[in-house]
C-alpha positions, 0 to 999 in steps of 0.5 A: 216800124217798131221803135228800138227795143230798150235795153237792161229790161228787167232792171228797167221795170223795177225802176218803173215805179208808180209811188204818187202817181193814181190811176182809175178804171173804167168800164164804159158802153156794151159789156163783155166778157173779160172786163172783170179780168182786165179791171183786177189786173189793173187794179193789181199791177198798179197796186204793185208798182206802188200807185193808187188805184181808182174804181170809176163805177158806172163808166163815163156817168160815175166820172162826171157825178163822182163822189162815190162812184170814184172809190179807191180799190184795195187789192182784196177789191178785186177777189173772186172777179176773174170768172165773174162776167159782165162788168163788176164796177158798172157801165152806163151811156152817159150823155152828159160827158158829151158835152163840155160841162160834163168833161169839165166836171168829170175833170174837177171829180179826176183832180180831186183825187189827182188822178191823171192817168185812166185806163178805159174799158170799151169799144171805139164810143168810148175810146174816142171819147176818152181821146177827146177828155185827153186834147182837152185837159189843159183847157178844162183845167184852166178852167177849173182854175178861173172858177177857182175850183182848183188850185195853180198847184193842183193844175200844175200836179196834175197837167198832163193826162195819160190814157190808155184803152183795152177794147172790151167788145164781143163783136170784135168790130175794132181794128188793130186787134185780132180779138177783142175781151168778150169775142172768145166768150160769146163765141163760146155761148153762140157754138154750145147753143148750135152744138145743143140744137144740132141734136134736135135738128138731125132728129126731125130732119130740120132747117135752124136759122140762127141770128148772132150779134153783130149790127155792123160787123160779121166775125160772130157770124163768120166764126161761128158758121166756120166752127160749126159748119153751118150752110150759109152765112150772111154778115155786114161785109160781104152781103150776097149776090142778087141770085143769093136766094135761088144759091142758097136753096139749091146748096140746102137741097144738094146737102139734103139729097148726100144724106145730111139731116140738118142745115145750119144758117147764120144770120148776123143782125146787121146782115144786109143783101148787095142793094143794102136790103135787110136780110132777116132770120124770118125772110130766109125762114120763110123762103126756104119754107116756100122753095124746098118745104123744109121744116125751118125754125128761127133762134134768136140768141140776142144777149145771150151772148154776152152772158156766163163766165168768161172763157179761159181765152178771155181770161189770159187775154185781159190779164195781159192787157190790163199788165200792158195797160199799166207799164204803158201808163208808167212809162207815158210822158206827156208828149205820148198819145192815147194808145190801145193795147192790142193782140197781133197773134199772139203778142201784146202790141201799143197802137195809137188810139186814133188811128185805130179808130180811125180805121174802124170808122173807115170800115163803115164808110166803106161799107156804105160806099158798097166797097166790101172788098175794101171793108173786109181788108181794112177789118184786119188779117184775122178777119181776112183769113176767116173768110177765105177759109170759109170760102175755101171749105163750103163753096163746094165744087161739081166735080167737072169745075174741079182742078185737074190733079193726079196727086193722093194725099193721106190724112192721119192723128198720131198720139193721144187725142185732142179736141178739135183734130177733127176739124183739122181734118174736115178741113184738110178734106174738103181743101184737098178735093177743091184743090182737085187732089184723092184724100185718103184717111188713115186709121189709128195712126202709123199703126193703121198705115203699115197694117193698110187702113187707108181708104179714100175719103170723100167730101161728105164723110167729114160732115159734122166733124168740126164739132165732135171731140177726140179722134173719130180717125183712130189715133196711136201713140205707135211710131214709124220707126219699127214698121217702116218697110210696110209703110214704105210699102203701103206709099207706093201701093196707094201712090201717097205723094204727101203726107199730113200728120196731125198730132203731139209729140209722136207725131213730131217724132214721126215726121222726124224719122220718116225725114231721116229715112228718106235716103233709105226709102224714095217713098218718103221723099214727098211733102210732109207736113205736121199740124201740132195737137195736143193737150200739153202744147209741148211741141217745138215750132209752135206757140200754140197747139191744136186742142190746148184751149180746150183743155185749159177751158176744161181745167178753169171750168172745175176751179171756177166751180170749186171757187162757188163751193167756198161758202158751203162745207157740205157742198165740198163733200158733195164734190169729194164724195163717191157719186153714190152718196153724193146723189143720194144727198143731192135728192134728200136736199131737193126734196126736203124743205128749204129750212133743212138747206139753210140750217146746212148752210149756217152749220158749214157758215165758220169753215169758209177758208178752203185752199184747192189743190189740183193736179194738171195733165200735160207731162213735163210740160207746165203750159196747161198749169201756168196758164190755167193758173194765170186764166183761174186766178191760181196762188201757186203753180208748181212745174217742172221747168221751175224748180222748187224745193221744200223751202219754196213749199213752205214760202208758199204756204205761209204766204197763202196763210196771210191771204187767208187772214184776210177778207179772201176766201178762196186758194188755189193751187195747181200742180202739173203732174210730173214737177217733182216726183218728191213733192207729190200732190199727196205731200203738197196736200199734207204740207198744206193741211198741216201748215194751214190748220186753224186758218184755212183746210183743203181739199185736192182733185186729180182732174185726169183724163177729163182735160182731153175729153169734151167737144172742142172750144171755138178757138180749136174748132177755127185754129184746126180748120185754118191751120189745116187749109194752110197746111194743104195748100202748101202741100199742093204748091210743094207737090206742084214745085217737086212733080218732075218725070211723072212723079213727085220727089221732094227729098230737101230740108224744107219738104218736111215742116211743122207749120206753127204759130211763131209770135205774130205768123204761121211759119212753116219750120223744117222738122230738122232744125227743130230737131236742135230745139228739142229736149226729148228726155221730157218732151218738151221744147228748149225754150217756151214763150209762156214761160214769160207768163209766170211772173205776171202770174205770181204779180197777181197772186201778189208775189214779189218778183222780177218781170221781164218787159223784153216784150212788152208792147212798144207804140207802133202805127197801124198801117205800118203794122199791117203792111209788115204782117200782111204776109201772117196767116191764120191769126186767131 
């Protein structure tokens, strides 16, 4: 169990100070993704309470050979880091620290600068070897103090070391965690190369076999077939049975002959058959080759993957790591463990470093004991619940194998589109005609319900959804209310006896009034159940929605590409320009001579300081400018639920100046798009312009209509598809539950949820008490969680505030942890 929640908070973390205290961070094994992020929150947090803080450059090498690899880091320092990947500060195998001499000189180097708390950045290597510095302290400083290296006094000041871990790893291969900095982002690099090679796959009819990282664990592999979805996959945990060659062959055949002119086939590097036998990219190539005759080619993506910016998710996630990090490191006495900081859902959780480890060392004992089903257990929920998704969607049943039902269940989007709706529906497919149910799709929303474009759906109509954008469905922002009679009529006409509605805020008015109509029209009493999407994640029920990472995504892609436009003006006016100038511009600077482009870049030399001023979708609701401001390192994010006034404006701005006469290039600004129908993006730019001349100039966007468009990110592929495997099997135990005198009635309050993500759980939440939770005037929930998320945005714009620790992660124990989440599906 947790331990007690403490009380008075808010005032506890501002008597949390770390005046004399030093922290240093590191970074330490395979980079990833995201470790920039966590650095500059570290680095900021510390500074903020008052502490030192320390760059060790080059991982565990810069601790034992000191000197300038410890470098005291300022907060300028950290600057433009966020969207850089890799690890800005270095990292290195260092086989001196292995060794006690080496400990023992990484110690002198750390009581030099009296540093006694360390914030590492790696994976399990690297945490235990930070445990280990840890057991051993005292010992090394008594004998630092024997050889009179160092003082009694500098051994008493600094007895006691305190560490804390943030596992950095794109394999995600630790337990305690359902995602580690990096996994997001690779992810990301894995889905575009396979969305890249499908077009060229269906053009010649081919066969890819993709080989992913992942030496000793699967979930790249795992993941990546379910957000893409790919054939067959092959992963350390689960090697296939010895018939897998003829199963797979005959599976790429069967897709084939419906029509379907690529076969996708993910291949872990670490993937291995029941007999612990290799199963490599070129071995599957060749056996299809030879067995089906396919045109079969083989990519291997090795460290492309850990390459590029970090992802938008990776972004928020090493932020709030690196702020846990810190409170964990300020409120360590010296009786405390090392512990890591950990994502459950979606909540920040301490757990004791060794038993993490402990347990990912387990995993790998389990493996060579061939105890797969226990390896994949101990891996984690998140990784449990992937794979009995994919199980569920592409182990395709003859129809003879298929469960005998006599149910009809209908699929429809309801509002404006959002990336990865359609997996979300694939997903509802393919489960529903495994559980034995007749899909029907609906088009356009309710408007297409009462008009009568409904047809049944098969499993092979959804192929190749998962990837696509928008809503091949058909979506309406039309509700039921006016057209009830019709769909009332439409119900019993196609005997529906459950409905899913994907969708926004319409759709949860939808559910809503089909709820209340149920005393009107028996039709509506069957099992109704709604999957939020939406860009704007202003749904009530649910921390989460489907399509909000993708258009978070969207918004950091254009900020991190206006961030490398700073250092030249012209290229500004590139951006701003029409495209037609533009283009024209573009192809005199290609085609001229490099001099030509040099002198260009001196003349635009003086006017580096430039302030962005964008403006968000997402209506009333300011989750997409908050937490696309946290994930882009905004200054400012104005919004809706925290008003401001002309004076918070001018605060703003004169803040951002002093920035500005610093070593800092760069400001950006994010304004949500109904804050203030006062203060308009239009003032925001003139108070700015005005208010900053001489220092720093501006520039504004409006990004639109862009943040719902694109192909879904892997977060909303794989959310979508699990969410809606939930969803319908839910919808087939309630049917079971309420089938009574050869039909289905099912007329109580808990028939007709919204299945969402509650902190730590998918929760199925009736759509009438969510009712009492709602502000529909806006359009938003009554209370939202990421609201918390401000004031660790405006802490690391350097903004003096109050933050709320009420939620801050409290130490807890990895097998109890399990045991009381154990029932938690769909973590992400």
């Amino acid at each position: 169990m947790s331990a007690p929640k403490r009380q008075d908070t808010r005032k506890l973390f501002e008597n949390l100070s770390g005046s004399g205290k030093a922290i240093a961070v590191l970074t330490s094994g395979g980079d990833a993704q995201g470790m920039n992020a966590a650095v500059r929150a570290v680095v900021r947090m510390g500074i903020y309470v008052g502490a030192k803080v320390y760059f060790i450059h080059e991982g565990y090498q810069g601790m034992v050979d000191g000197g300038d690899n410890i470098k005291e880091a300022s907060w300028e320092s950290v600057s433009s880091m966020l969207q850089v990947g890799g690890t800005v500060i270095g990292s290195a195998r260092c086989k001196a620290f292995r060794t006690r001499e080496g400990r023992l000189q990484a110690a002198l180097n750390l009581v030099q600068k009296s540093i006694t708390n360390l914030c590492v950045i790696g994976g399990d290597g690297s945490l235990t070897g930070a445990n280990l510095f840890r057991e051993e302290w005292s010992g090394l400083l008594d004998e630092l103090l024997k050889k009179g290296a160092i003082s009694e006094e500098a051994a008493l000041s600094n007895s006691a070391l305190h560490i804390v871990g943030m596992v950095g790893s794109i394999d995600n291969d630790f337990c305690g965690t359902d995602m580690t900095i990096g996994t997001d982002s690779a992810l990301h690099r894995i889905i575009e190369v396979v969305d890249a090679i499908m077009t060229t796959a269906q053009s010649h009819q081919r066969t890819f076999v993709l080989e992913v990282m992942g030496r000793h664990c699967g979930y790249l592999a795992l993941v990546s077939a379910l957000a893409c979805g790919a054939d067959w996959v092959f992963f350390p945990e689960m090697p296939p049975e010895d018939d897998w060659e003829d199963n797979m062959c005959l599976k790429l055949s069967e897709n084939r002959a419906d029509k379907k002119r690529l076969n996708i086939i993910i291949v872990a590097e670490g993937a291995i058959d029941c007999h612990n036998k290799p199963i490599t990219p070129d071995y599957i190539k060749d056996l299809v080759v030879r067995n089906l005759g396919f045109d079969t080619r083989v990519t291997i993506l090795g460290h492309v993957q850990r390459g590029g910016t970090p992802s938008a998710f990776d972004r928020i996630l090493a932020s709030r790591m690196g702020v846990e990090a810190v409170l964990a490191l300020l409120e360590a006495s010296a009786g405390t463990p090392a512990c890591v900081v950990s994502l459950v859902g979606n909540q920040a959780v301490r757990l004791p470093l060794m038993e993490c480890v402990q347990m990912t060392q387990e995993v790998q004992k389990a493996m060579d004991e061939k105890k797969f089903e226990e390896a994949v257990r101990l891996r984690g929920r998140s990784f449990e619940n992937n794979l009995s998704t994919y199980r569920l969607l592409c182990n395709r049943k003859a129809d003879s194998e298929l469960p005998h039902s006599s149910f009809n269940v209908a699929v429809l989007n309801v509002g404006a589109p959002a990336a990865g709706m359609n997996a979300a529906v694939r997903s509802a497919v393919r489960v529903g005609i495994s559980e034995g149910h007749k899909m029907f799709a609906v088009s356009d929303g309710f408007e297409g319900f009462y008009k009568g474009q409904i047809k049944e759906i098969k499993w092979g109509d959804v192929g190749g959804w998962t990837g696509q954008g928008g809503s091949l469905l058909g979506t309406k922002r039309t509700l039921p209310g006016k057209h009830l009679d019709k769909i009332a009529q439409q119900m019993a006409t196609h005997n529906i006896n459950a409905l899913l509605i994907i969708g926004g805020f319409e759709a949860l008015e939808s559910l809503l009034q089909l709820f209340e109509a149920r005393e009107r029209y028996e039709e509506f009493c069957v099992p109704l159940c709604m999957l939020p999407a939406t860009i704007s994640n202003n749904v009530p029920g649910t921390d989460l929605s489907i399509g909000a990472d993708t258009s978070v995504n969207a918004l950091v892609e254009v900020t991190s590409r206006l961030a490398t436009f700073v250092c030249s003006d012209f290229f500004i006016f590139l951006l701003l320009c029409s495209c037609g100038v533009a283009v024209v511009t573009v192809l005199v600077c290609s085609r001229g001579s490099h001099q030509t482009c040099d002198r260009i870049k001196q003349s635009a030399s003086g006017t580096k300081r430039r302030v962005f001023i964008i403006e968000t979708m997402g209506g009333y609701c300011g989750y997409l400018a908050t937490v696309g401001g946290l994930a882009a390192g905004a200054d400012t994010v104005y919004i809706y639920e925290e008003p401001f006034d002309i004076r918070d404006l001018q605060g703003n701005v004169e803040h951002l100046t002093e920035k500005m006469k610093t070593t800092i290039q760069r400001g950006l600004v994010l304004r949500n798009e109904n804050c203030n129908e006062n203060f308009t993006t239009d003032f925001i730019y003139q108070l700015y312009s005005q208010e900053g001349h001489g220092v720093f100039d501006c520039r504004k966007n409006i990004l639109g209509h862009m943040q719902q468009g694109g192909a879904p990110s892997p977060f909303d592929r794989n959310f979508g598809t699990k969410v809606a495997a939930k969803a319908v099997q839910w919808i087939t135990k309630t049917m079971k539950e309420s089938y009574k005198g050869g039909r289905v009635f099912a007329n109580s309050e808990d028939s007709a949820c919204l299945l969402g993500m509650r902190r730590r759980a998918m929760v199925f939440q009736p759509v009438a008490q969510l009712k009492h939770e709602t502000d529909f005037e806006h359009r938003i929930p009554k209370e939202q969680w990421w609201l918390k998320l401000r004031p660790l945005m405006k802490i690391l714009a350097k903004y003096k505030t109050s933050y709320d620790v009420s939620d801050s992660g409290q130490l807890e124990h990895v097998g109890r942890f399990r045991a009381r989440e154990g029932d938690a599906s769909a973590a992400i």
